[in-house]
Each structure stands twice: as C-alpha cells, then as structure tokens.
N, C-alpha and C positions, 0 to 999 in steps of 0.2 A: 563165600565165593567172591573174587574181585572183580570188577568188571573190567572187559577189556579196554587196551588205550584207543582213543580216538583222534585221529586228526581230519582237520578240515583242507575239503578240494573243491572248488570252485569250478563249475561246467556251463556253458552258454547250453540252454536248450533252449526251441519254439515255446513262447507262451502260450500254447496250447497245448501244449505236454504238463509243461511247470502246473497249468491250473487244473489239470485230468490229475498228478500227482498227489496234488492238494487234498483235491477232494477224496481222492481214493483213502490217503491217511488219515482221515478225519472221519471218514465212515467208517472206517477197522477201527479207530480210536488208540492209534498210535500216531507217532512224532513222523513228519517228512523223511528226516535222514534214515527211521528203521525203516518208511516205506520202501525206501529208494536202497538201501542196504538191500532190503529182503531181496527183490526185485534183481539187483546185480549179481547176488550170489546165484538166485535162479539163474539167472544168464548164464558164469561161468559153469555152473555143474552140468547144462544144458550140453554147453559145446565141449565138457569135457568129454561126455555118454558119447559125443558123436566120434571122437578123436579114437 
C-alpha cells in the first residue's frame, strides 16, 4: 500500500494549544501532524453529520 502525499501548511496557533497538542501526541505515541490530522478530520466529519 502507498502512503498518501503530504504537504506542509503552516498555522499561527496560541502556545498553549501548540504545547496541549504536543503533549497529547507524545502520549498516544504518534508524530504531531497525525495528531493534528487525526483531530481535523474529526472536525470535518463532525460538521459534515451536522450539515
């Protein structure tokens, strides 16, 4: 199986998100950007249930 492409996007967040982020992917024992993946698709699937 191939892995998907990736590219990089660059977002200002409060450092205190950035460091709540951190820590949450270092507990689960994956990489920031699958936190932060995971987390976004939650979001869209979220608002799409609503729509």
């Amino acid at each position: 199986m191939q892995a998907a492409a990736k590219v990089q996007c660059n977002v200002y967040l409060p450092p205190e998100l950035v460091r709540a982020i951190k820590h949450r992917a270092i507990d689960e024992g994956v990489s920031l950007s699958a936190c932060v993946e995971r987390a976004l698709t939650a979001y869209l699937e979220s608002v799409e249930e609503e729509s």
